[in-house]
N, C-alpha and C positions, 0 to 999 in steps of 0.2 A: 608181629613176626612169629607167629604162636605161642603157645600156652606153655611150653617147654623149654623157651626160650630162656637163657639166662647171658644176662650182658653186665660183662664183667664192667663195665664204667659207671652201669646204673647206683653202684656202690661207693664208687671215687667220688661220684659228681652231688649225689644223694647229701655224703657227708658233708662236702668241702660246702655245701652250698648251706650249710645251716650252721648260723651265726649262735646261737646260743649253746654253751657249752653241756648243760642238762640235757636239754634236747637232742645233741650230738650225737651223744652217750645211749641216748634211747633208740635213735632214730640206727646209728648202726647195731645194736644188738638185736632190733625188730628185723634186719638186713641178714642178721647171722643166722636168726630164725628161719629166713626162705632161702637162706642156700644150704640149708643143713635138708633142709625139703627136696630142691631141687639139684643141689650136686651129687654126683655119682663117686665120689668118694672125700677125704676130707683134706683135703688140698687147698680146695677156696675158702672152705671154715678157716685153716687158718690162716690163711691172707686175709680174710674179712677182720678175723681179730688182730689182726698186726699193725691194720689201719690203727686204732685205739691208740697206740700210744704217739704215731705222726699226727693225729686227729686233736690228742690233748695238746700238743704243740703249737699244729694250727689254731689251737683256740684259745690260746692266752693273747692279752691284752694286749702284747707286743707286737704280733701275728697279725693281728684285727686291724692293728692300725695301720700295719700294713695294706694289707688289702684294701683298707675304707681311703690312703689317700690316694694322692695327685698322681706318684710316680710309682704305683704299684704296675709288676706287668701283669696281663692278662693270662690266666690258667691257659697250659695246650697241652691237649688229651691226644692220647694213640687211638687212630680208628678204631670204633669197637668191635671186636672179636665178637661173631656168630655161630652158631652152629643152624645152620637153616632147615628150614621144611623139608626142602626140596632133599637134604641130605647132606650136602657142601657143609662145610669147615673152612674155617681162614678170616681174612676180615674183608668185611665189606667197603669200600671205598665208594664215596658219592662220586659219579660224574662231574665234568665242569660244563652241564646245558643243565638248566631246573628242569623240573616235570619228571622227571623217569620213577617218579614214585606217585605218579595222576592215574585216575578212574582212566581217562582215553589212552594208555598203554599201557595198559594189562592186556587186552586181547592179542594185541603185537608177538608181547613177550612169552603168552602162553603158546602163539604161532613157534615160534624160532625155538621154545625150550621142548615143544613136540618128539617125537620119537625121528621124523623125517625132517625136521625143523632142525634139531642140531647136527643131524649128519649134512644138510643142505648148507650151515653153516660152516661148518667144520669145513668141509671141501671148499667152500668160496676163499677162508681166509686162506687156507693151504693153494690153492692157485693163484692166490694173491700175492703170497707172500714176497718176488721177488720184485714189488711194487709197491708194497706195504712200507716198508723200511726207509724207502726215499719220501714219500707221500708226512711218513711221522715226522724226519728232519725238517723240511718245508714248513711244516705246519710250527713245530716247535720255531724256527728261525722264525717267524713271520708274526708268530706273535699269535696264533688261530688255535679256537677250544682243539684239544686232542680227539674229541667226538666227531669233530670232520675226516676223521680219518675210514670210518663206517659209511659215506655217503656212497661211495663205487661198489658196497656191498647191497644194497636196493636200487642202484642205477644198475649197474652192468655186471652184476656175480665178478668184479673185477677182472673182466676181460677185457686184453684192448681193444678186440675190434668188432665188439658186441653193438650190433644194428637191430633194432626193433625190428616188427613185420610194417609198423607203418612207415620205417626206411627214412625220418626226418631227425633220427639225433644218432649221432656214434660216439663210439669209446669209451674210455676208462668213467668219465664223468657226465659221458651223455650231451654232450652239447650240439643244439641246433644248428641250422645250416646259417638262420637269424641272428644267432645269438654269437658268433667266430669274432666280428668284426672288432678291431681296437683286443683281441683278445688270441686269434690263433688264425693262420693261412691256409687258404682254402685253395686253390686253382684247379687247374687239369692236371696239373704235376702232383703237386701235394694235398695232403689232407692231413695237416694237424691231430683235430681231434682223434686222430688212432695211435698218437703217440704217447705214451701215457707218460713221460716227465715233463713234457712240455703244455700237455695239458694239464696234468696238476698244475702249474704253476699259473696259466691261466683262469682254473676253477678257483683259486687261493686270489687272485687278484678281483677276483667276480665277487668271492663273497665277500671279501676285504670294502666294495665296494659297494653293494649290499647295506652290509653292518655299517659303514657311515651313514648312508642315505635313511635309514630308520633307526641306528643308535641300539638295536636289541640283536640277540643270535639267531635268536627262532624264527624272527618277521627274516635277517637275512638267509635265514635257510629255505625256509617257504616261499622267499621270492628266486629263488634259487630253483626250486622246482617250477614254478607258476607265473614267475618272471613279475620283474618290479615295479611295472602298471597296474597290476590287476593287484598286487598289495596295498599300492597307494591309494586307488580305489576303494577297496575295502577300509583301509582306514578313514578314509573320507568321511564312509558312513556310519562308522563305528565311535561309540563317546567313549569306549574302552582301547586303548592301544596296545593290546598283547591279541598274540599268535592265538592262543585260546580261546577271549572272546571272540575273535574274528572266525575258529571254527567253529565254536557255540553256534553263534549266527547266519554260518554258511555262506560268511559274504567271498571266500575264497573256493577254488575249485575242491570238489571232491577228494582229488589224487594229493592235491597240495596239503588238506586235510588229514592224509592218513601218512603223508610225509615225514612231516617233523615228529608225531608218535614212533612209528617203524623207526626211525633212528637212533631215538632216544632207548627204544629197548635196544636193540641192537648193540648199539653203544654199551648199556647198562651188564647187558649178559656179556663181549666180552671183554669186558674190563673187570667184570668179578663173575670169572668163569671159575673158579675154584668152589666159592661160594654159593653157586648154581649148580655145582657139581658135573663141571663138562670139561674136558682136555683138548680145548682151543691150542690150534699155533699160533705162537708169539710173533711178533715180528718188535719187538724191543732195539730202540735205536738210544746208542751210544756215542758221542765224537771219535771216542778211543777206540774203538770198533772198528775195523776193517771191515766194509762188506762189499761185495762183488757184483750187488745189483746195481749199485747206481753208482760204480766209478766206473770211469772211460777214457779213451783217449777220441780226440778230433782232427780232422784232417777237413780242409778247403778244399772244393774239386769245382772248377772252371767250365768242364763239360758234361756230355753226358757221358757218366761212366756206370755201366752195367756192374750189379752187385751181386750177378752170377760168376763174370768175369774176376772180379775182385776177389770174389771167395776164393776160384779155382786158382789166381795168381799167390793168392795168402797162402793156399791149401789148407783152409778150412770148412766147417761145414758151411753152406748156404744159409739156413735157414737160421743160424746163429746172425747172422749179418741183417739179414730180412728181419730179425726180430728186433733186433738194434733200432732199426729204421722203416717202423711200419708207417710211416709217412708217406714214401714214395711209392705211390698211386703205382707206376712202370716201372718197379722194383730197380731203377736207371736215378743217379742224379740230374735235375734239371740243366737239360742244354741253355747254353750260350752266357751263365750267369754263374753267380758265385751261391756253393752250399756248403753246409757243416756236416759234413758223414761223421757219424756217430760210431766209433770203433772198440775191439774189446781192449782193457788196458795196455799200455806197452805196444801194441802194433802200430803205433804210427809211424815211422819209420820203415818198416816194411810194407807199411801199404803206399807213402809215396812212391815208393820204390818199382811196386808193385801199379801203378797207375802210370808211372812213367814209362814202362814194359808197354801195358794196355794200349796208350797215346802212338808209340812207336809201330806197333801191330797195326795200329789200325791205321797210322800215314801209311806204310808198305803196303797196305791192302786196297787204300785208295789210287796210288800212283801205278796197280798194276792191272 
């Protein structure tokens, strides 16, 4: 972590882990020696020597046999505090996917911490953010690494209704025209995949299903991109069964390849954007929290009801309502059958209200 580096646990852990009391005694005074070298003033000198006297405690007979039996618990250490290369301060927190400290994402990570790299990211999470918040809940309820929360950041800059040029995957999570079924509704009416709560909840069901059928995050993230034949395939041929032998190998697609790297950095910078030294927006999800992206009220609607109509009945904006409900292909709920309009809180009742108007307008305008 460079030559400057000094971590303050390297001293807690140093001590506590050496069993002879002589030795102790040496081993931290060798300790006070290199932070009298390396601290910038004498603060951690003497927290280094304050250890000495917990130190001779920890190390009486009493102590030991603590530690050496049956029902001793297990030492738990505070993340270690960094001061980093890059210039960051704070501490660093491991992700919950391995790898983000592998040879194959470094280049990822040096892409996004680029000069255009963090402003590319900055702006994603910031347009994301009022999608971010629901996506964290989800994932926290369902039991899913918190790192899936970065995948709509290399699928679709978290836009919902980001279409490739080659026009075969849309939305938040990118999902193919193939890949809907058992998962989200497609027709002439609707199209799912541009809703972006309903397809989280989709994508969370996909990987959830993924992750049983190979037991690992990485194999279900890669099949995630690459889809979960051409994994099992790969594994077939492979006597190693991780994600990384399989891109060693190249028995997986290229894109799939540079897939689970790109997220792992992703992931890793912003989840210790302090310590990378970059002023990411949060989107921190709390129960106690009130947030206004993803509460709503619903309304059932029987016909087709225009949500131009609807707005101008509500008197609200359009485009508020259309955002609600980027599902509706003819910005209309589907004729002859039952749907869920998606409303801002508290207006459900003014909007049946407001649809019962609509229904009446438009018998008058039939019968005349």
């Amino acid at each position: 972590m460079g030559r400057h580096l000094y971590r303050r646990n390297d001293v807690i852990r140093s001590c506590l882990g050496t069993q002879d009391k002589n030795r102790l005694f040496e081993r931290i005074f060798q300790l006070t020696a290199r932070a009298t070298r390396l601290a910038a003033n004498w603060s951690v000198i003497i927290i280094v020597l304050a250890l000495v006297c917990a130190a001779s405690a920890f190390a009486s007979p009493e102590n030991q046999s603590l530690v050496q039996g049956k029902k001793a618990a297990p030492q738990e250490f505070a993340p270690e505090e960094f001061v980093s290369e890059r210039g960051g301060t704070g501490f660093y927190f491991a992700i919950d996917l391995p790898g983000a400290d592998r040879e194959e994402v470094l280049p990822f990570k040096e892409r996004w911490l680029s000069s255009w790299g963090r402003a590319e990211l900055n702006s994603i999470l910031e347009n994301g953010s009022q999608y971010r918040h629901y996506v964290r809940r989800r994932l926290q309820e369902e039991g899913l690494p918190a790192c899936i929360e970065y995948i709509p950041v290399i699928e679709s800059s978290y836009k919902p209704l980001a279409k490739p040029a080659s026009g075969k995957s849309v939305g938040l999570w990118q999902f193919m025209e193939n890949s809907v079924e058992n998962y989200l509704r497609l027709d002439k009416w609707l199209d799912e995949r541009r809703d972006p709560w309903k397809s989280t909840d989709a994508a969370i069901k996909k990987l959830k299903a993924n992750h049983k059928q190979f037991g690992d995050w990485l194999l279900a993230i890669a099949a995630y991109n690459c889809g979960a034949g051409a994994v099992r395939r790969a594994l077939a041929k492979s006597p190693q069964k991780t994600f990384w032998a399989l891109a060693e190998a190249k028995l997986i697609p290229g894109h799939a390849i540079a897939y689970v790297p790109n997220l792992l950095a992703v992931s890793d910078i912003a989840q210790n954007a302090a310590w990378y030294k970059l002023d990411l927006p949060a989107a921190f999800y709390d129960a106690e929290i009130y947030s206004p992206y993803d509460d709503f009220d619903y309304i059932e609607t029987r016909n087709a009801i225009s949500l131009k109509a609807l707005a101008c009945e509500l008197r609200i904006d359009e485009k508020a309502l259309l955002a609600l409900n980027p599902a509706l292909l003819y910005e209309a709920t589907p004729a002859g059958e039952s749907y869920e309009l998606r409303l801002p809180r508290g207006m459900k009742a003014s909007a049946e209200d407001a649809i019962f108007n609509i229904m009446l307008k438009k018998k008058d305008a039939d019968n005349n």
